[in-house]
Kinemage of the C-alpha trace (Angstrom):
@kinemage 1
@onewidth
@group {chain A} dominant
@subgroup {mainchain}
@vectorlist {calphas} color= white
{ca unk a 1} P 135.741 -101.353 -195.712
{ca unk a 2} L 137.584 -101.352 -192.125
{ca unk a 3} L 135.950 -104.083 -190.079
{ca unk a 4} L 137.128 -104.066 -186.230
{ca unk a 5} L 136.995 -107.737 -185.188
{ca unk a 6} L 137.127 -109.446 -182.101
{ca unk a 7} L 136.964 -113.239 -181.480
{ca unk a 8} L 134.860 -114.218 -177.772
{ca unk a 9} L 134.238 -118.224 -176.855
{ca unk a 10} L 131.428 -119.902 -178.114
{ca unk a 11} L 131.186 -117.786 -181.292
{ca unk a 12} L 131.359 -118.908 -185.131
{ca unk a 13} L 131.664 -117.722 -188.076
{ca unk a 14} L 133.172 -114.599 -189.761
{ca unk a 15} L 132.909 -110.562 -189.912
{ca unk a 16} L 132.031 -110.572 -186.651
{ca unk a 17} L 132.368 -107.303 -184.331
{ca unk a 18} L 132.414 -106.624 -180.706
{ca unk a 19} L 133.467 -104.570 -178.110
{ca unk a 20} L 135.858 -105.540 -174.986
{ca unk a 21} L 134.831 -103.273 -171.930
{ca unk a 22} L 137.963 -101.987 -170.143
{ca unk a 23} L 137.485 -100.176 -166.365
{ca unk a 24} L 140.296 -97.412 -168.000
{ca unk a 25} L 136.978 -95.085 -168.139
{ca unk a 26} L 133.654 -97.015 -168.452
{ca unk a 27} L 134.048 -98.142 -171.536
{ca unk a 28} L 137.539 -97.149 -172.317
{ca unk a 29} L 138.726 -99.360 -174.908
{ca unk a 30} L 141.071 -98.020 -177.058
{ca unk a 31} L 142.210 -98.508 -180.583
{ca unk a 32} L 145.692 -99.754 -181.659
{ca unk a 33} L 147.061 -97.753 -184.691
{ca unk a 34} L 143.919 -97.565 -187.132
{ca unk a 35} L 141.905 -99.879 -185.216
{ca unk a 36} L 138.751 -98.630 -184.178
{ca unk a 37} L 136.930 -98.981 -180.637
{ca unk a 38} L 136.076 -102.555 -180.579
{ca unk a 39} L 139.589 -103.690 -180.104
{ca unk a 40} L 140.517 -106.455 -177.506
{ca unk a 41} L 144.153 -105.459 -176.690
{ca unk a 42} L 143.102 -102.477 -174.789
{ca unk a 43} L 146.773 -101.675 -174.632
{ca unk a 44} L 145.804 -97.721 -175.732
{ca unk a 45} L 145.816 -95.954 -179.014
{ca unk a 46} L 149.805 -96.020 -180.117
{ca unk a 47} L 151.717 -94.142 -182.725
{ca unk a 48} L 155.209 -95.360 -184.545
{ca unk a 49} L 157.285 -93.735 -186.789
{ca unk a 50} L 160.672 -94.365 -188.279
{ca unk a 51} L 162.895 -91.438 -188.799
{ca unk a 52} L 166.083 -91.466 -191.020
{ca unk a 53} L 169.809 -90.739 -189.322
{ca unk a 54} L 170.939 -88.011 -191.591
{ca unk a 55} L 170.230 -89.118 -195.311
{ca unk a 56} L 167.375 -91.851 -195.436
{ca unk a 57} L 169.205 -95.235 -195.224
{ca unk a 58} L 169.053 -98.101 -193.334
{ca unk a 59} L 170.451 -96.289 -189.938
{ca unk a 60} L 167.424 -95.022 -188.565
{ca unk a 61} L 165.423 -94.184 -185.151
{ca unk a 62} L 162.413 -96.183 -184.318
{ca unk a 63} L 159.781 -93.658 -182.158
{ca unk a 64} L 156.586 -94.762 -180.894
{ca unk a 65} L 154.274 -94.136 -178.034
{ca unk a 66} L 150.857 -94.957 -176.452
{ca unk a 67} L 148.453 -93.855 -174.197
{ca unk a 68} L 147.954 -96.632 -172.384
{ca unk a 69} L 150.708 -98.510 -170.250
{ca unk a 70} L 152.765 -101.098 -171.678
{ca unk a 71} L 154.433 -104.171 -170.205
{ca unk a 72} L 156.488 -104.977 -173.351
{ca unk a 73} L 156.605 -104.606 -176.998
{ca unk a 74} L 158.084 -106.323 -180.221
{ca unk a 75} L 158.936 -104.977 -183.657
{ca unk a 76} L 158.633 -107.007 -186.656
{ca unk a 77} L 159.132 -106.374 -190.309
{ca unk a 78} L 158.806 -108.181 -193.480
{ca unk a 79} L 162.546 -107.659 -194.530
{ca unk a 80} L 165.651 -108.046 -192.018
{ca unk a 81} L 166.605 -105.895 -189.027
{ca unk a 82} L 170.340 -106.180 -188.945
{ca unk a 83} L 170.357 -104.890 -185.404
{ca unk a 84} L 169.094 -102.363 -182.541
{ca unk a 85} L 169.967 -100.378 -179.865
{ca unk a 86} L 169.306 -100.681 -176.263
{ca unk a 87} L 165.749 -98.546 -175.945
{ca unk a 88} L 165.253 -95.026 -174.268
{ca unk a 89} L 162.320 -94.860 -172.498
{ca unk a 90} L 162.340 -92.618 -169.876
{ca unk a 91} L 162.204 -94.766 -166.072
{ca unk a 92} L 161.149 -97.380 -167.906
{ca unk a 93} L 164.566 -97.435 -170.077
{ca unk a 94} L 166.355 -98.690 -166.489
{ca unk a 95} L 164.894 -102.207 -166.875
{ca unk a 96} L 163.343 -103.033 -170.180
{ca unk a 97} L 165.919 -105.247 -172.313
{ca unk a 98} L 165.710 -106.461 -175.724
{ca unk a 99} L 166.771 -109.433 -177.802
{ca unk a 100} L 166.061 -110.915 -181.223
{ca unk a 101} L 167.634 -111.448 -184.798
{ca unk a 102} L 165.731 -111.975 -187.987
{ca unk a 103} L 163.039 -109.358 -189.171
{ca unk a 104} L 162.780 -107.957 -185.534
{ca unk a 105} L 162.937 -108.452 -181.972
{ca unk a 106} L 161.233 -108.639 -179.204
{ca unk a 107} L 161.776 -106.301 -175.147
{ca unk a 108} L 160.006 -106.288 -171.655
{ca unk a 109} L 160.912 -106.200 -168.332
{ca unk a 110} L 162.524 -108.744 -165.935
{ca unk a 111} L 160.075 -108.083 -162.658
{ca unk a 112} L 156.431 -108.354 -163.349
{ca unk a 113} L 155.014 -108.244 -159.769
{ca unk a 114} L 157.193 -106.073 -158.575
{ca unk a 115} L 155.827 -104.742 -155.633
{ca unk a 116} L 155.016 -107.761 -154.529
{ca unk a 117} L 156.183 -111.921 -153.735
{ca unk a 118} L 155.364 -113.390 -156.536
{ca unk a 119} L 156.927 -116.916 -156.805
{ca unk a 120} L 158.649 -118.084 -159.369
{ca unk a 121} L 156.269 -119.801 -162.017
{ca unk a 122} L 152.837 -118.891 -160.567
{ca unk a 123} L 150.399 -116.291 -161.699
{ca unk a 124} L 150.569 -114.048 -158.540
{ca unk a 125} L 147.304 -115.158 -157.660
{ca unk a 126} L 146.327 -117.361 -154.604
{ca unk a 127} L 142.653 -118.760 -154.233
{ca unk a 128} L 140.222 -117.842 -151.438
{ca unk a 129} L 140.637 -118.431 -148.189
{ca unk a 130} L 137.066 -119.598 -146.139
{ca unk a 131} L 135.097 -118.476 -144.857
{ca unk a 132} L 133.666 -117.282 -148.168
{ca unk a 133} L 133.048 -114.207 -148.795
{ca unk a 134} L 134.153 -112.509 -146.175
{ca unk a 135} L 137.333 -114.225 -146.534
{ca unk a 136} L 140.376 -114.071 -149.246
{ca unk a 137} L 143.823 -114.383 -149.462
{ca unk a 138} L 145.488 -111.403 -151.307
{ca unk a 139} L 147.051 -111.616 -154.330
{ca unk a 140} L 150.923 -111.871 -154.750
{ca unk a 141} L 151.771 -109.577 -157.229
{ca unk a 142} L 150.912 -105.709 -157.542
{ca unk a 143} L 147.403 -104.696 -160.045
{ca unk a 144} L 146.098 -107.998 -158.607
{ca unk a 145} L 142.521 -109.064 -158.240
{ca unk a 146} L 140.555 -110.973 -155.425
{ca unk a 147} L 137.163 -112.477 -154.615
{ca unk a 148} L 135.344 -109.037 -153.011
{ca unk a 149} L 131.564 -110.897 -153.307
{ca unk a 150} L 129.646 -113.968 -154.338
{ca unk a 151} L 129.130 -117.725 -153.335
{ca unk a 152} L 129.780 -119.017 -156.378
{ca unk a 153} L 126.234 -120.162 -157.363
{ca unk a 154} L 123.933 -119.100 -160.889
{ca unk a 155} L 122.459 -116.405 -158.339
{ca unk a 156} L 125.200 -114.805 -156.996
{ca unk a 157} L 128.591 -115.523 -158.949
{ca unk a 158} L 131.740 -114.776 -157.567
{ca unk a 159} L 133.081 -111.266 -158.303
{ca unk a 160} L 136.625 -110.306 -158.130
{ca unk a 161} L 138.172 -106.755 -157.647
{ca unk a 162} L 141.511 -105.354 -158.620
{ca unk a 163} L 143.478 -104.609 -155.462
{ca unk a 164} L 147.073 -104.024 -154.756
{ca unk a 165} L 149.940 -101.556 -155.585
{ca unk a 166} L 150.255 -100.396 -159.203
{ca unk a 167} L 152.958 -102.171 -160.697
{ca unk a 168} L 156.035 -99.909 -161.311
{ca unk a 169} L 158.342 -102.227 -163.987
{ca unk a 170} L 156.114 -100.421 -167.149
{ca unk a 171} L 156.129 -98.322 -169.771
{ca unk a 172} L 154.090 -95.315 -168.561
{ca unk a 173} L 151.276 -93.683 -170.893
{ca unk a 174} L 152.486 -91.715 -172.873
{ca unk a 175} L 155.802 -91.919 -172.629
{ca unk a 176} L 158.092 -92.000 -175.981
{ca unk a 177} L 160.307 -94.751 -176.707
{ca unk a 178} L 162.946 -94.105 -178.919
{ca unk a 179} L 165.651 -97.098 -180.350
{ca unk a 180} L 168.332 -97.201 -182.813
{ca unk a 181} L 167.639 -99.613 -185.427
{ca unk a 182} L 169.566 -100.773 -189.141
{ca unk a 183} L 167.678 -102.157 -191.287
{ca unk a 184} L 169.659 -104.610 -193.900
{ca unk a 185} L 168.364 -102.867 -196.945
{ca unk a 186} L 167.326 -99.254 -197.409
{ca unk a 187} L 163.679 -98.240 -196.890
{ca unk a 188} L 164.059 -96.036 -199.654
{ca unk a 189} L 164.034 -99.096 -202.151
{ca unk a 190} L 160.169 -99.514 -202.864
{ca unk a 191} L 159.027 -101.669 -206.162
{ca unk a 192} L 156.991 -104.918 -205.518
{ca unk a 193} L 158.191 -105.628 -202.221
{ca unk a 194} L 158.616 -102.766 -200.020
{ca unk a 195} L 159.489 -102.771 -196.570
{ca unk a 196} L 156.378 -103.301 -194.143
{ca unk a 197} L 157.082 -102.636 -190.240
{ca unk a 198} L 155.002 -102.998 -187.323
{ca unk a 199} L 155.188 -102.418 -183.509
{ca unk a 200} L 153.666 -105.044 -181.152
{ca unk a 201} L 152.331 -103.489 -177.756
{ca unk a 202} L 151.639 -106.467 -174.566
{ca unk a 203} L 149.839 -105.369 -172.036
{ca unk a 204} L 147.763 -106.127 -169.091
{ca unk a 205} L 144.750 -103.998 -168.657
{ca unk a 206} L 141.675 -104.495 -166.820
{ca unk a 207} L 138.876 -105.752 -168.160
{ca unk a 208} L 135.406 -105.526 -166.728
{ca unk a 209} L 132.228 -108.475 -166.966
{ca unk a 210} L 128.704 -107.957 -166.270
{ca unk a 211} L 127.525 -110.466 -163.895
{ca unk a 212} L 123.606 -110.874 -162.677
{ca unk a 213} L 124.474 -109.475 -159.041
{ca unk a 214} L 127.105 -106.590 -160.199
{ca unk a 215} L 130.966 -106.066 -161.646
{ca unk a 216} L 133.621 -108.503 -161.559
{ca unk a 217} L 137.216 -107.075 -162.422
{ca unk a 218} L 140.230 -109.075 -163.869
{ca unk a 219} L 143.366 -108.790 -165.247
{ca unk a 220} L 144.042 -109.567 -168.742
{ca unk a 221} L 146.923 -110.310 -171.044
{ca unk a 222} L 147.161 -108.596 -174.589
{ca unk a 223} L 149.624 -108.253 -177.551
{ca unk a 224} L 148.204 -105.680 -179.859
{ca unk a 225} L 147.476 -106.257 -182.895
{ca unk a 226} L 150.215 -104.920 -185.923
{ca unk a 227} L 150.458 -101.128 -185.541
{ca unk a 228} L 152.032 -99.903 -188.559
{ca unk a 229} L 155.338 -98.003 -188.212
{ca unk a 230} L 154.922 -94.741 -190.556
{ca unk a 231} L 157.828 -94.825 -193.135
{ca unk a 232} L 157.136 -91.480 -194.852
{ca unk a 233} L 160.361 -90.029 -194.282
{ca unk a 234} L 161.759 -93.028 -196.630
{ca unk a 235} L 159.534 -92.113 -199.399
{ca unk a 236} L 159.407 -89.134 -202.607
{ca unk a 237} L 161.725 -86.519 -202.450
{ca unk a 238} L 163.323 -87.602 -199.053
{ca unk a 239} L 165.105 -90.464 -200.857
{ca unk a 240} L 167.060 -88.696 -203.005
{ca unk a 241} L 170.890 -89.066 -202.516
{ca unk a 242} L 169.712 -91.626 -200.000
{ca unk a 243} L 172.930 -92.781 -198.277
{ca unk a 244} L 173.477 -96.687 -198.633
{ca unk a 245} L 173.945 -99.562 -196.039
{ca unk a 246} L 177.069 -100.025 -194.274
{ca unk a 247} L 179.027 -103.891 -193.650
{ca unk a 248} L 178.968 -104.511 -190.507
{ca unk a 249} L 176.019 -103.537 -187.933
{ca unk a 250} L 177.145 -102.994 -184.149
{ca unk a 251} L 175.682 -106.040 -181.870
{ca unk a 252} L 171.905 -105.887 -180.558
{ca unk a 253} L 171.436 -105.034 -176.980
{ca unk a 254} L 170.027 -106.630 -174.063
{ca unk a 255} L 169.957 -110.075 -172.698
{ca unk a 256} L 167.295 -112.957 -173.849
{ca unk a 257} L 165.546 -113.851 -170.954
{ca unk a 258} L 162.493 -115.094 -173.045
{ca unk a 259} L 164.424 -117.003 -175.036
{ca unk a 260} L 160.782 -119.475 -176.683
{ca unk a 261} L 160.677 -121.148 -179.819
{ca unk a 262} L 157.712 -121.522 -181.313
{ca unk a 263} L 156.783 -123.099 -185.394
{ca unk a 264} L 154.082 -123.569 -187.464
{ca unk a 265} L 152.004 -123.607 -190.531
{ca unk a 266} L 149.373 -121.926 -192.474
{ca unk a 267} L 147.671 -124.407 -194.646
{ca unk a 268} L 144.768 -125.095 -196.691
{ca unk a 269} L 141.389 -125.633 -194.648
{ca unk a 270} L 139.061 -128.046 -195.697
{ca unk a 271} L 135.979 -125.998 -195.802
{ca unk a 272} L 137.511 -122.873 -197.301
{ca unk a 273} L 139.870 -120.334 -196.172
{ca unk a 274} L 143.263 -121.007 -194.229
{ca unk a 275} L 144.331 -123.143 -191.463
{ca unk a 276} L 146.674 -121.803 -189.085
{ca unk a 277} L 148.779 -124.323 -185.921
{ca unk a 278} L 151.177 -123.782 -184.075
{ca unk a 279} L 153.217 -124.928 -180.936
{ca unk a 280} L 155.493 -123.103 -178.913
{ca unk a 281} L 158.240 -124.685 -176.469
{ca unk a 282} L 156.983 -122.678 -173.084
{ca unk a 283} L 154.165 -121.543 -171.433
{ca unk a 284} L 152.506 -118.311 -173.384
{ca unk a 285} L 150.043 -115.687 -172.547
{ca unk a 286} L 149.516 -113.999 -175.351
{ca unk a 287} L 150.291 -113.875 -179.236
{ca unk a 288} L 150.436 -112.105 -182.704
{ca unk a 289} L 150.189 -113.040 -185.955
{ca unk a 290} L 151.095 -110.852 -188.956
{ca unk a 291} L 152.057 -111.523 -192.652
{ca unk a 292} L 153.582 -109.624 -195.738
{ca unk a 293} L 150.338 -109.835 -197.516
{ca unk a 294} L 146.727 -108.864 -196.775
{ca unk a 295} L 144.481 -110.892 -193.760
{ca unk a 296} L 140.673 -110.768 -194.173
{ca unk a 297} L 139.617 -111.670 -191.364
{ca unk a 298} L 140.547 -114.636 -188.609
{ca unk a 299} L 137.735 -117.006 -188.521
{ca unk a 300} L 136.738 -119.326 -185.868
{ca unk a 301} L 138.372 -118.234 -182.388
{ca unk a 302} L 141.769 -120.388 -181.315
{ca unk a 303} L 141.294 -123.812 -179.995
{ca unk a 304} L 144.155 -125.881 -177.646
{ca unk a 305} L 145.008 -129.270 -178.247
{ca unk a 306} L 147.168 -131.339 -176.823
{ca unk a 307} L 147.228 -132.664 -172.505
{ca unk a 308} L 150.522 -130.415 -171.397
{ca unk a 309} L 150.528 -128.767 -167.790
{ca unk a 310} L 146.744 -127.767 -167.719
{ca unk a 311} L 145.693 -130.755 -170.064
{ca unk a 312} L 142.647 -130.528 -172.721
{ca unk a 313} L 140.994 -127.638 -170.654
{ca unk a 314} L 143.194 -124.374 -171.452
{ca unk a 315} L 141.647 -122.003 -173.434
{ca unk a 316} L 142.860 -119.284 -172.591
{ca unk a 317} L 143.952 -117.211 -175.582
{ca unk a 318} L 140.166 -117.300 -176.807
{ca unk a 319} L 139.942 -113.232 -177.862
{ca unk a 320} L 141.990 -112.303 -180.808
{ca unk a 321} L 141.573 -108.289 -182.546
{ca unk a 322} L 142.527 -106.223 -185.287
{ca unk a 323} L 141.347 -104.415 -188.353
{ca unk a 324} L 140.830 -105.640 -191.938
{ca unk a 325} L 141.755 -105.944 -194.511
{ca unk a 326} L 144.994 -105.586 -192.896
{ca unk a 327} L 148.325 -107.086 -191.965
{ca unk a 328} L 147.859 -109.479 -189.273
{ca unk a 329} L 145.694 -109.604 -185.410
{ca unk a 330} L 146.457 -110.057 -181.763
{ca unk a 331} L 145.147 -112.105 -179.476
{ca unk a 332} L 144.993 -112.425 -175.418
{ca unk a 333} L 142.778 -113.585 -171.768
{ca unk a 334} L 140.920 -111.504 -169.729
{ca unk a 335} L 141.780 -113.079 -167.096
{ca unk a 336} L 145.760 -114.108 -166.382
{ca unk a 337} L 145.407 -115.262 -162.800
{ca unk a 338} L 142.987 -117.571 -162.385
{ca unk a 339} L 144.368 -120.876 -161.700
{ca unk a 340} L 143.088 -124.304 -160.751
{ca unk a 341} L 143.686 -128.059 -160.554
{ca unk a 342} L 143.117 -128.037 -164.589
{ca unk a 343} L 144.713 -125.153 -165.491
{ca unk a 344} L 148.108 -125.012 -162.654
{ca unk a 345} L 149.507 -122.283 -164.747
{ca unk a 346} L 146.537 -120.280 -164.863
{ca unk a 347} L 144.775 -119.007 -168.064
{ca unk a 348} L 147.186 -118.970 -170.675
{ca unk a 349} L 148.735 -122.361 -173.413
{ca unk a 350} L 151.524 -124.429 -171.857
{ca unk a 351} L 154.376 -125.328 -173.529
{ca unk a 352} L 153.787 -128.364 -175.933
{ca unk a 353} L 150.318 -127.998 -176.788
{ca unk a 354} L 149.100 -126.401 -179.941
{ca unk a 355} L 147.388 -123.873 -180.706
{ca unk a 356} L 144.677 -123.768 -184.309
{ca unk a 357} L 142.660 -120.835 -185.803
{ca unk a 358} L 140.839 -120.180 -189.544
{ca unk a 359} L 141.985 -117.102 -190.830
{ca unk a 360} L 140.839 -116.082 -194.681
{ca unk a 361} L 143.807 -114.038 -196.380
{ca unk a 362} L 142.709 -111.636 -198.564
{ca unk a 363} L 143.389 -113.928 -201.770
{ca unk a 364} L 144.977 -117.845 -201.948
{ca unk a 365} L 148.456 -116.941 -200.874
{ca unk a 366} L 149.386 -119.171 -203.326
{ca unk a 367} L 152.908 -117.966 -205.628
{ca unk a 368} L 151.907 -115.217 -208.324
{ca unk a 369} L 154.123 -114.510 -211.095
{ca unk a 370} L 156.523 -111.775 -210.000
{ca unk a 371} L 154.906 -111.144 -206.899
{ca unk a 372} L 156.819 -111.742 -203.292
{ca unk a 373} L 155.879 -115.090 -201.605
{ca unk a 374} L 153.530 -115.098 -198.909
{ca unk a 375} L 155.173 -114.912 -195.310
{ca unk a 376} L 153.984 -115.092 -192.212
{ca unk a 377} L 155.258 -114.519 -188.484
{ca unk a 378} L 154.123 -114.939 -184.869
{ca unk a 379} L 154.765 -113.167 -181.693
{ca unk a 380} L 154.472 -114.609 -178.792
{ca unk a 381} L 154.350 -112.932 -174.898
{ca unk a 382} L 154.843 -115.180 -171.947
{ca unk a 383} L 156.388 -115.024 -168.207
{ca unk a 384} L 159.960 -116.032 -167.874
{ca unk a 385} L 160.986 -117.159 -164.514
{ca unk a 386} L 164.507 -114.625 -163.773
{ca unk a 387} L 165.851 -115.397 -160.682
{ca unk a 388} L 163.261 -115.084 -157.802
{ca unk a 389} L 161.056 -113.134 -160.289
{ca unk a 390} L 158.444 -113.466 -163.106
{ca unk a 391} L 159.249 -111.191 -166.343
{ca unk a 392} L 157.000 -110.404 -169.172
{ca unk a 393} L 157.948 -110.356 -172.507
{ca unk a 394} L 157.187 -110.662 -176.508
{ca unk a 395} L 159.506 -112.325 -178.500
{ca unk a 396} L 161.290 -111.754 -181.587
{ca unk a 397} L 158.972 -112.285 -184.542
{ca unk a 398} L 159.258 -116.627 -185.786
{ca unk a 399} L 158.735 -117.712 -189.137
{ca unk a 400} L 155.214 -119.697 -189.764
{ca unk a 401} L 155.190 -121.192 -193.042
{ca unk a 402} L 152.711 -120.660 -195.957
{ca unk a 403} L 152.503 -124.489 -197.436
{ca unk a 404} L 150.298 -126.233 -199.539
{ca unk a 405} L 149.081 -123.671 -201.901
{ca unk a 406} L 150.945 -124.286 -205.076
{ca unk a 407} L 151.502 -121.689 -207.861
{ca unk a 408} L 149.101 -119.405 -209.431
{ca unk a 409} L 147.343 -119.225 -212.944
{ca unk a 410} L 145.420 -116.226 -213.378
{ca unk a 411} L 144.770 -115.467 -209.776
{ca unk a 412} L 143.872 -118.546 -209.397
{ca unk a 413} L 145.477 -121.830 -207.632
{ca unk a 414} L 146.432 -124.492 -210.268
């Protein structure tokens, strides 16, 4: 059964569903790939394909699209990506760059706020200004929000309102983005470890609370969940005479201006299920998760430990979607711009602090017989300072390790 998940503060245990409300039209949340309406990343619903260069083979052309808009995106596989091309994507293609190695990469775009003054290393948002609430300062950065109402009290919370020019550095609904990729082995090779790819949408919709005296509106951060990349041109009769890999892939394009490191481990967890930590070396936003072998479900929401930049109180990643059984979730904040004494870089994870989740794989990823070993990678989306600007980007996809789970004897760990 498909079971739409998303994780919200304050909540425990597992199979849990909800639904995200978006202003893109009332409710207007939409699914990622086969998600269905209660997914958090709100990014839109998004289609990927991979389409063969002549004979199916590694050289092939990567096509996706979505109907919401996109700040930047990632690819990841299961099985190496010897390189890419730089992406065409229609304005957007001007100013989105790419970088990566491994079993993917990761794109977005160097200006953030543009229009706008956004400083370097601040959220684009500047508090109040009193009188309160008549008023505020604006925000620095375009798709901002403000304080439009409230005191701040039980009876009559602040409410915020977007406001501001529509950013321009995006990938516009609907538009197709199309990218050269070669793959190091040919699709067409299947048996018990077939190529898996996904696409990886970050975004930053609007997202919509109830309070007791009327709307409040923010700005949130999102990297979709895994969105499977159709490989049906790679499979049955399309394969045959399938033309083979060639020595020597061309360089990958673009520039790294994320250029994070982030490690970690999926473990045993003491009551049951799996443990997953991790730490990354600069501030994030947002982040991904996917693996070669079949999620459940994520379990209790992420927590943040550790006292960098904001200290013991950042929580922002705290909503996490995606659909199982399947491949892997996403997770994000509603809210990207708030900042305060606590939390100086806003709602988000600084660098240096880590980040913990239960997750239940489908089975104990423990070794089978014959079977490929369990894998897991991350993606992560943060804000590069570039020059006098703030970029957002996802990474390449990172290794997490699978440890602690031994071999198997008959489906069971030893």
């Amino acid at each position: 059964m498909i079971n739409s998940f998303r994780s919200e503060r304050g909540w425990r245990g597992r199979r849990r569903i909800a639904v995200l409300v978006s202003i893109a039209g009332v409710l207007g949340v939409l699914a990622l790939g086969s998600a269905s309406p209660a997914s958090a990343a709100n990014i839109g619903n998004c289609k990927a394909k991979l389409t063969p260069k002549g004979k199916p083979g590694p050289v092939a052309t990567l096509k996706w699209t979505c109907d919401g808009t996109a700040r930047a995106y990632s690819v990841g596989a299961n099985k190496k990506i010897k390189s890419f091309g730089a992406p065409s994507a229609g304005a957007a293609g001007g100013f989105l760059t790419c970088s990566g190695s491994g079993v993917g990469f990761g794109c977005g775009v160097p200006d953030r706020a543009s229009p706008g003054t956004q400083p370097p290393g601040t959220t684009g948002w500047t508090a109040p200004v009193p009188p309160f609430p008549s008023s505020t300062a604006d925000p620095l950065t375009c798709g901002g929000f403000k304080k439009v109402a409230g005191t701040g009290t039980s009876t009559d919370p602040n409410r915020n309102g977007i406001v501001g020019a529509p950013c321009t550095q995006v990938i516009a609904a609907g538009t197709l983005v199309t990218q050269k990729v070669t793959l190091g082995t040919n699709p067409c090779k299947g048996g018990k470890d077939p190529l898996q790819m996904y696409l990886f949408v970050g975004g930053e919709p609007p997202v919509t609370s109830f309070t007791v005296t009327g709307d409040s509106t923010t700005v949130g951060q999102f990297v979709s969940e895994p969105i499977p990349v159709s490989l049906k041109a790679f499979k049955g009769k399309d394969c045959l005479g399938a033309s083979k890999a060639k020595k020597g892939a061309k360089k990958s394009a673009g520039v790294d201006n994320f250029p994070i490191s982030c490690s970690g481990s999926i473990t045993p967890a003491p009551t049951g299920d799996q443990q997953l930590g991790f730490i990354c070396s600069r501030n994030i936003r947002a982040w991904a998760l996917y693996s070669n072998k079949t999620i459940d479900i994520p379990g209790d929401e992420p927590v943040v430990v550790g006292n960098s930049g904001g200290g013991t109180n950042e929580g922002g990643l705290d909503q996490c979607s995606g659909t199982f059984p399947g491949n892997g979730f996403g997770c994000g904040i509603v809210d990207r711009q708030v900042q305060s004494s606590a939390l100086p870089n806003g709602q988000g994870v600084s660098g240096g602090n880590t980040i913990e989740q239960r997750l239940g794989f489908s089975s104990v990823p423990c070794q089978r017989k014959g079977q490929p070993k369990t894998k897991a990678w991350l993606i992560a989306m943060g804000e590069p300072v570039i020059g006098s600007n703030a970029g957002a980007y996802t990474s390449a996809p990172m290794p997490i390790a699978v440890s602690g789970f031994g071999k198997c004897k008959g489906g069971k760990k030893k």
